[in-house]
MIDOSE-1310 file (N, C-alpha, C; in nm, 2 decimals, decimal comma, always signed):
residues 97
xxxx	+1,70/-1,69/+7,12/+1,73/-1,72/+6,98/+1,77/-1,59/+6,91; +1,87/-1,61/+6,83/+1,93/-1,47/+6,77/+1,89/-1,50/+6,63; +1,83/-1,39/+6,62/+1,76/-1,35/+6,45/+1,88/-1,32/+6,38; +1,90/-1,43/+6,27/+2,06/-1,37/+6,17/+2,04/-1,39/+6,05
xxxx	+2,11/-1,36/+5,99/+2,09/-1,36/+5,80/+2,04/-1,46/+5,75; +2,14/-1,59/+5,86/+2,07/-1,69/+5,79/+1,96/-1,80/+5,80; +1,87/-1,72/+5,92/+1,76/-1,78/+5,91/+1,63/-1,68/+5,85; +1,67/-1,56/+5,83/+1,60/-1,46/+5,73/+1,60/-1,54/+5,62
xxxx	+1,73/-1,56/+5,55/+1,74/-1,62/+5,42/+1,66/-1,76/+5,43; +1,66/-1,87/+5,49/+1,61/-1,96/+5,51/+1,45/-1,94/+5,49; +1,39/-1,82/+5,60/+1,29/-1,78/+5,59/+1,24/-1,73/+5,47; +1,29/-1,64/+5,42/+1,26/-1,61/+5,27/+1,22/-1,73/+5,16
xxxx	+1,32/-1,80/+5,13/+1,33/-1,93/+5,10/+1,21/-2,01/+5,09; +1,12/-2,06/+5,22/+1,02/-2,11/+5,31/+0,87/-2,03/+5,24; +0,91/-1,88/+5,29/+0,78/-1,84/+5,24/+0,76/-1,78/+5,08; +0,85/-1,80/+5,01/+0,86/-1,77/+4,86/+0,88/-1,60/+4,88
xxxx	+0,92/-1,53/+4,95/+0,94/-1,41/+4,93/+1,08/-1,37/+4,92; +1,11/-1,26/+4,89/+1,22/-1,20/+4,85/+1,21/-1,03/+4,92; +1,35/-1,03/+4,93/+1,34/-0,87/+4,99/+1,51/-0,82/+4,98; +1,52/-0,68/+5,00/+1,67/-0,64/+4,96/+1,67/-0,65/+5,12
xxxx	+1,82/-0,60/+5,12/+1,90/-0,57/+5,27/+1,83/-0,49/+5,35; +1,81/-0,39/+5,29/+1,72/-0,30/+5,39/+1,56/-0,37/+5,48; +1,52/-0,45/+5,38/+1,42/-0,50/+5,45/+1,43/-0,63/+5,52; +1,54/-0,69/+5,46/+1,59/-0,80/+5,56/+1,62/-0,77/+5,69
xxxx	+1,69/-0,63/+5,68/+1,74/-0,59/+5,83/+1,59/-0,54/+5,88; +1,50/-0,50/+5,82/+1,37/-0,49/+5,93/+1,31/-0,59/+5,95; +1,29/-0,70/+5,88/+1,24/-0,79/+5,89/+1,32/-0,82/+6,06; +1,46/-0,90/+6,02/+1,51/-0,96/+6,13/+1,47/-0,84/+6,28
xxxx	+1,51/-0,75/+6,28/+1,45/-0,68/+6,38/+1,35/-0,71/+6,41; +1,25/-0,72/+6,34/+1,06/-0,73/+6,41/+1,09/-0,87/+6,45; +1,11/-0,96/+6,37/+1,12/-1,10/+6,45/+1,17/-1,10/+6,56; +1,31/-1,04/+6,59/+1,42/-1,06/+6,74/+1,31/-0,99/+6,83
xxxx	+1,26/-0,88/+6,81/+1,15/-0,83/+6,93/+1,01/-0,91/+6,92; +0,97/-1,04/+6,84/+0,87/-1,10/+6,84/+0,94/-1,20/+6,93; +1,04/-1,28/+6,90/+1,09/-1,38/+6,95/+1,10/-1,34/+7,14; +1,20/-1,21/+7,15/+1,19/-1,11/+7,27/+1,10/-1,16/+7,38
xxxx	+0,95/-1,11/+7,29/+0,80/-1,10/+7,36/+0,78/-1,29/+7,41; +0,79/-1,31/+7,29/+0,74/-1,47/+7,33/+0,79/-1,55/+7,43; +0,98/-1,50/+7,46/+1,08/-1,55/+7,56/+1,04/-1,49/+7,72; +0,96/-1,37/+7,71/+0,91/-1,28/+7,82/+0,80/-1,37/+7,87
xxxx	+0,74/-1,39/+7,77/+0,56/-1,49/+7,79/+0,58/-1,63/+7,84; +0,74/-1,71/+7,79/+0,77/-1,85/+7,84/+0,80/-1,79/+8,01; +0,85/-1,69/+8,02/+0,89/-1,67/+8,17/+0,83/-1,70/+8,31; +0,70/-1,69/+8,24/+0,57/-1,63/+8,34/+0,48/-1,72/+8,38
xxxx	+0,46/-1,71/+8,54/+0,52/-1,83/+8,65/+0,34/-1,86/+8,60; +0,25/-2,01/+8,54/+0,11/-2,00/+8,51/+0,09/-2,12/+8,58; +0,18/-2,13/+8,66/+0,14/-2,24/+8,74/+0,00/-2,27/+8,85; -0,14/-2,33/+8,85/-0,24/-2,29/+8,92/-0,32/-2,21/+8,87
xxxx	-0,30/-2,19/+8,73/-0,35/-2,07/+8,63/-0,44/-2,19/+8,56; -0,55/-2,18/+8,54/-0,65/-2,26/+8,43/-0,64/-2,20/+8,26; -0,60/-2,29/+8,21/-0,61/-2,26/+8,06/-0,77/-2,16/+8,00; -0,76/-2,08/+7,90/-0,90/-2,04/+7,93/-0,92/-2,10/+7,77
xxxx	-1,09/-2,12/+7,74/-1,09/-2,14/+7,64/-1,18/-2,07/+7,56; -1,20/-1,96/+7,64/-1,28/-1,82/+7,60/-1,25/-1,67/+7,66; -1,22/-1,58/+7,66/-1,18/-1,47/+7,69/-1,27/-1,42/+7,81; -1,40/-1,44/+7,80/-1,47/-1,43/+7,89/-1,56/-1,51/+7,93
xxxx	-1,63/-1,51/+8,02/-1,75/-1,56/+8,04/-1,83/-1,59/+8,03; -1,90/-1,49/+8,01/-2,02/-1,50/+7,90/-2,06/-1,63/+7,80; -2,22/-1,64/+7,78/-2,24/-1,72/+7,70/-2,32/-1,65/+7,63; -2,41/-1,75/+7,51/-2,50/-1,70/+7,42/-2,64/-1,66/+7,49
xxxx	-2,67/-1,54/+7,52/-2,81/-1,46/+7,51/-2,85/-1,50/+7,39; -2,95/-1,65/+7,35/-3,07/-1,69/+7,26/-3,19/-1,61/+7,28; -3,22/-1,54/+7,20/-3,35/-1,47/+7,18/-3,44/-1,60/+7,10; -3,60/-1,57/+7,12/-3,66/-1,64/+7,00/-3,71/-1,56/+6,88
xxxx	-3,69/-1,63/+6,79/-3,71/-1,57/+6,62/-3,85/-1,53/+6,65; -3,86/-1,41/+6,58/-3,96/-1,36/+6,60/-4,02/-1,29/+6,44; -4,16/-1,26/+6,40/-4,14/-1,23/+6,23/-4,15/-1,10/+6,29; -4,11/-1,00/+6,26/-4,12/-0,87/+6,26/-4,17/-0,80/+6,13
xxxx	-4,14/-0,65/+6,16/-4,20/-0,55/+6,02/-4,14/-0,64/+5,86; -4,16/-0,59/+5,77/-4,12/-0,68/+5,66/-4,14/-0,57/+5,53; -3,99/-0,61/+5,52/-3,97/-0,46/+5,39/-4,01/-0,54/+5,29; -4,11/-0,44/+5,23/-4,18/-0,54/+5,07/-4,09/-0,48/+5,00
xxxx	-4,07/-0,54/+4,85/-4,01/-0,52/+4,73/-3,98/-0,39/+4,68; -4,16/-0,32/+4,68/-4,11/-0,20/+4,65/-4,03/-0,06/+4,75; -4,05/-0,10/+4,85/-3,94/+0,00/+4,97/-3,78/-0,04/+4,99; -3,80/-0,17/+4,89/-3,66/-0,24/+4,96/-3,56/-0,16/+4,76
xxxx	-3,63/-0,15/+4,70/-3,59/-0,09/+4,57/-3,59/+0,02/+4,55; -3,70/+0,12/+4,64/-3,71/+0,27/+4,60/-3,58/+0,35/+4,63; -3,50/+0,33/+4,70/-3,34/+0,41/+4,69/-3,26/+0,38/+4,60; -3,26/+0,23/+4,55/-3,19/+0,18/+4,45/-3,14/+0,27/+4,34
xxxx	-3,02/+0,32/+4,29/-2,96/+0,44/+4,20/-3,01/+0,36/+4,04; -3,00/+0,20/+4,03/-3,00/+0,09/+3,92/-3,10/+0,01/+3,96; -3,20/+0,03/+3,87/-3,29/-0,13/+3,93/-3,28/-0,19/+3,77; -3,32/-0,32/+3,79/-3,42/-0,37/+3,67/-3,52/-0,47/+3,68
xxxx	-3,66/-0,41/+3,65/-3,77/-0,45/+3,71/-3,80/-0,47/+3,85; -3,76/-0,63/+3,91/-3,79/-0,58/+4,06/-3,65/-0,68/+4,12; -3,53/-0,66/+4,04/-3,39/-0,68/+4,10/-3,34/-0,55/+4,10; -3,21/-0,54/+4,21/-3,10/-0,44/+4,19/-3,01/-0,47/+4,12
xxxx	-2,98/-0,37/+4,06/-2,87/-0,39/+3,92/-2,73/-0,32/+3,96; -2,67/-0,45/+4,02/-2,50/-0,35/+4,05/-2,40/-0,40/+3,88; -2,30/-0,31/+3,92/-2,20/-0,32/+3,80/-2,14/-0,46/+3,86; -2,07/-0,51/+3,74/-1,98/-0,65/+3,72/-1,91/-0,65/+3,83
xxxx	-1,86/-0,76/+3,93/-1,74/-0,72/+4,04/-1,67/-0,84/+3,96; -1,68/-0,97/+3,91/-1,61/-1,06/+3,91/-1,61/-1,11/+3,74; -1,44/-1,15/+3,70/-1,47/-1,20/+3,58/-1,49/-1,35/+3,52; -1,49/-1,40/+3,43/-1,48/-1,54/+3,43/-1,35/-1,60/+3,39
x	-1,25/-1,51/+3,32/-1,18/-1,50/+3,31/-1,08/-1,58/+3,43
């Protein structure tokens, strides 16, 4: 498949983006070497090959829960740069706006 103007354009189109010439011509280049890779990967003979549906082997190592040490309030606060009373006091991250 040959990556051309007008399925850049089409593409653009599709994903609501826009871009000048210069990045259309990179764009289309990364695609033709994506499309490339993918035509290399249809090549390849997987016949007697099992689908995998994990990378490896491995399974889950389950430990059991266990209570361990237990940081009280006040060791879990004493580095704290902001406290108030016995919360940590960060600045605003989110508006309501």
């Amino acid at each position: 498949m040959k990556i051309n103007k007008e399925i850049i354009t089409k593409l653009s189109g599709l994903s609501k983006l826009k871009f000048n010439k210069e990045e259309a011509e990179l764009i289309s280049e990364d695609l033709s070497k994506m499309v490339n890779f993918i035509n290399q990967l249809n090549e390849l003979e997987t016949d007697g090959i099992e689908p995998l549906i994990h990378m490896n082997e491995e399974v889950n190592n389950w430990r059991e829960d266990k209570l361990g040490d237990i940081l009280d309030q006040e060791k879990a606060l004493a580095n704290s740069p902001v406290k108030d009373s016995t919360y940590f006091k960060l600045p605003k991250v989110l508006d309501k706006n």
